[in-house]
N, C-alpha and C positions, 0 to 999 in steps of 0.2 A: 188266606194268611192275614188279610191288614185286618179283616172279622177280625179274627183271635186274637192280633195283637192289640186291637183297641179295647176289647174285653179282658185281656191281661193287666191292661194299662186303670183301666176301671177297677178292677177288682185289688189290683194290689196299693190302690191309690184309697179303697175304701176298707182294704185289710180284711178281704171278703175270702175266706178259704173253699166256700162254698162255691163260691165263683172261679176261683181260680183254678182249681183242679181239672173241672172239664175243657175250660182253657188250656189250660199244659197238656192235657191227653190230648185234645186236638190237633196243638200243636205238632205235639209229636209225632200221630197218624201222620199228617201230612211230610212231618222230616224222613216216614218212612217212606212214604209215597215220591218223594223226589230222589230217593237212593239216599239219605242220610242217617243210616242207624248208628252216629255218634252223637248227635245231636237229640234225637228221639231217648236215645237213652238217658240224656242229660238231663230234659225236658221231664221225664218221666220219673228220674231221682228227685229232683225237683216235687212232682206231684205227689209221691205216693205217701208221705207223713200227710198231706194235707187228705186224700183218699181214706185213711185210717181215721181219719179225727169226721168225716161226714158218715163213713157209714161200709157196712159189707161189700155191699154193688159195688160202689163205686171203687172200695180197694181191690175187691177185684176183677172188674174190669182195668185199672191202672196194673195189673201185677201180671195180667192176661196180654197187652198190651208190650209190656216191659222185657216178657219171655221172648216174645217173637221178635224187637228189637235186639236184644242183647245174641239171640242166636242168627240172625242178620248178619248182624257184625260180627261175629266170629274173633275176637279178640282171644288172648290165650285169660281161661279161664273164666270165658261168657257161655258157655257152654254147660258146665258146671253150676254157675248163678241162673241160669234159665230152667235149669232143671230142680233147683230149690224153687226158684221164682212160680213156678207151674204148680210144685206139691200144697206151697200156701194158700195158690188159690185154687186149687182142688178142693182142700179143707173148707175154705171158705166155700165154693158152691155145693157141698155137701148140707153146711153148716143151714144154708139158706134151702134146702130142696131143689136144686137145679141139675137133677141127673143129666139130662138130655147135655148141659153144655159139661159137665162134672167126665161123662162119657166121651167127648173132644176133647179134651183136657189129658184124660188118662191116654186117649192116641197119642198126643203129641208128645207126652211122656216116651212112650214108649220108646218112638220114632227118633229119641233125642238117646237112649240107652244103645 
């Protein structure tokens, strides 16, 4: 955690998007890793314009990241946003050639129907 806070701290000090993103995703792994999917969400709304502005991967892995947060927490109507969340980066690992995870993806869809 202090890793990715001093690299937050760096990157939002040098106005690095590039940098910060994986910083927040991190971040937020770990708020899921302590039982925190309010925060992990937060972290991760946070990242994903910055995700979008570097590149496919990376939005989605943040959008891949974001589903399983938001369906964590179980809020009324995260369930519903994880299941858009998962079709965008569906499209996106299609878009890139990535069946094998595009294939995980479509489970977890399901699993959420």
């Amino acid at each position: 955690e202090a890793f990715c806070a001093r690299g937050e701290a760096l990157s939002r000090a040098a106005g690095n998007p590039r940098g910060m993103e994986p910083v927040l995703r991190g971040r937020a792994i770990l708020a899921l890793e302590r039982g925190d999917p309010d925060g992990a969400v937060r972290l991760l709304d946070e990242s994903l314009p910055l995700a979008k502005q570097i590149g496919l991967l990376p939005h989605a892995y943040v959008l891949h990241t974001l589903a399983e947060a938001l369906t964590r927490r179980g809020n009324q109507g995260d369930i519903e946003r994880a299941k858009g969340v998962l079709q965008e980066c569906l499209t996106l690992l299609e878009q890139m050639g990535f069946a094998r995870k595009a294939e995980q993806v479509r489970a977890q869809l399901a699993a959420l129907n």
